[in-house]
N, C-alpha and C positions, 0 to 999 in steps of 0.2 A: 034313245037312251038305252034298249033292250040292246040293242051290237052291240051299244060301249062294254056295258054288263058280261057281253058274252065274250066280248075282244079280251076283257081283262082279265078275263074268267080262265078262258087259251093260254093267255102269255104266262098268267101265274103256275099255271101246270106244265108249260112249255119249261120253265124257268126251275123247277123242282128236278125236272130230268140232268137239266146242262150242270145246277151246281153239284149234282151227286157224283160221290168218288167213292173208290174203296177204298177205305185209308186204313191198317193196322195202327193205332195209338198207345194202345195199350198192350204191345207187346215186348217184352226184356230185350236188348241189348244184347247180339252176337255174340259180345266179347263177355258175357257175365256167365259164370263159372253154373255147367249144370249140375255138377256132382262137386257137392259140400256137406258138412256136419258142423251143428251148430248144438254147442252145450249150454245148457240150462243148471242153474243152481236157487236155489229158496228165496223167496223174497220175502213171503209170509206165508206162516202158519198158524192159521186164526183155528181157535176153538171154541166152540160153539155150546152152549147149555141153557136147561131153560129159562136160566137168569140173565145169561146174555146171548140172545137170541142177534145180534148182530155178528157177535163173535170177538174174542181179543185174541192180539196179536204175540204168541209164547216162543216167536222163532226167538229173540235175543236172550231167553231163559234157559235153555238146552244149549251147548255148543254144539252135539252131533249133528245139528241141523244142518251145519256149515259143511258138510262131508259129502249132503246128499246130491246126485247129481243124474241128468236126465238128457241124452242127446238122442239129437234126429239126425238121420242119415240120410240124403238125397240125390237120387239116380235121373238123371236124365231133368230137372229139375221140380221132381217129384219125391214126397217122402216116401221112403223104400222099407227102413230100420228102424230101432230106436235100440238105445242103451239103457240102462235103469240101474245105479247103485245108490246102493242105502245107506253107502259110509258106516258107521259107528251105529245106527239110532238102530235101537235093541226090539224093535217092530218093523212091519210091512207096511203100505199102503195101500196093500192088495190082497183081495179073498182068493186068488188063483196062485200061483208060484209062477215068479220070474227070476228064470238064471240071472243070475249078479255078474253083468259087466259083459256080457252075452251079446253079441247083435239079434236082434228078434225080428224077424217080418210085420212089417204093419199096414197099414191101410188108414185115411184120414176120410171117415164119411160126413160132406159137405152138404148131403141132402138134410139135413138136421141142423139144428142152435140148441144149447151148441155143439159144434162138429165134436164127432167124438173118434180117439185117435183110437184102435183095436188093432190086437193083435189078429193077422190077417187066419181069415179061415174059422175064425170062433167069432162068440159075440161076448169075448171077453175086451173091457175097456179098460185102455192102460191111462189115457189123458182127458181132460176136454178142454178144448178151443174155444176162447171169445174172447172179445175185445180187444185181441194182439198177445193175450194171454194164456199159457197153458198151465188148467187145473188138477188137482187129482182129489176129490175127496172122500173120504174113507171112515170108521170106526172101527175102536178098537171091542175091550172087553163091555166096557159100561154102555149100554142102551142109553142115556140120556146126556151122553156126549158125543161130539162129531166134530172131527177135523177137516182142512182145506189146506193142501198144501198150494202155492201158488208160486208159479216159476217166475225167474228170470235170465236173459241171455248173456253168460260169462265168455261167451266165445269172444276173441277179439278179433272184429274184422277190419282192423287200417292195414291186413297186411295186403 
């Protein structure tokens, strides 16, 4: 009964070696495009206060919301750039200056949740990343309010 134990013992590790492969699975498609830019525009802008601490939703109360827009640039199939226009809407979303309509250098740090997208070379953050979504939130003048802008992808890719 001890050899069966130890026969079977052999074959199961015997058997671990024969089915192993190197398989790439999870690796993109030859033919899939590594330098593209993909635009972003508002989905929501929740505002925050500390009566509603979940936040509501003021993007369909403003139209300049509609103007704002926000693209990524990617090199080699890496984001390299981004864009940042503010359209019409008569504030920033930013305590730093970003040229309007500018390509910028960026950097996407994935050691973190959520990743945070910066401008490369500072520890200035233009975006943040999670759950397939890109953030940006910000205050203005009033301490007891705070906004979230949150994106979505206007690019059209059926082409």
């Amino acid at each position: 009964m001890k050899s069966f134990k130890i026969l079977m013992t052999l074959s199961l590790f015997a058997l671990l070696f024969v089915g192993c492969e190197d398989e790439i699975v999870n690796r993109m498609s030859d033919d899939y495009p590594q330098d593209y830019d993909i635009e972003y525009g508002i989905r929501q802008v929740l505002q925050y206060d500390p009566v509603n601490i979940k936040g509501i939703d003021v993007a369909g109360k403003l139209s300049f919301f509609n103007d704002i827009r926000f693209s990524l640039h990617y090199n080699d199939g890496k984001i390299t750039h981004f864009t940042y226009s503010n359209g019409d809407a008569p504030f920033s979303p930013f305590d730093f200056e970003i040229a309007e309509g500018v390509k910028i250098e960026c950097e996407m740090n994935y050691d973190i949740m959520p990743n945070e997208l910066r401008i490369k070379g500072t520890n200035n953050v233009v975006a943040y990343f999670q759950n397939g979504e890109f953030t940006m939130p910000f205050q203005l003048d009033c301490g007891s309010i705070s906004y979230r802008y949150t994106f979505k992808s206007v690019t059209d890719n059926s082409k």
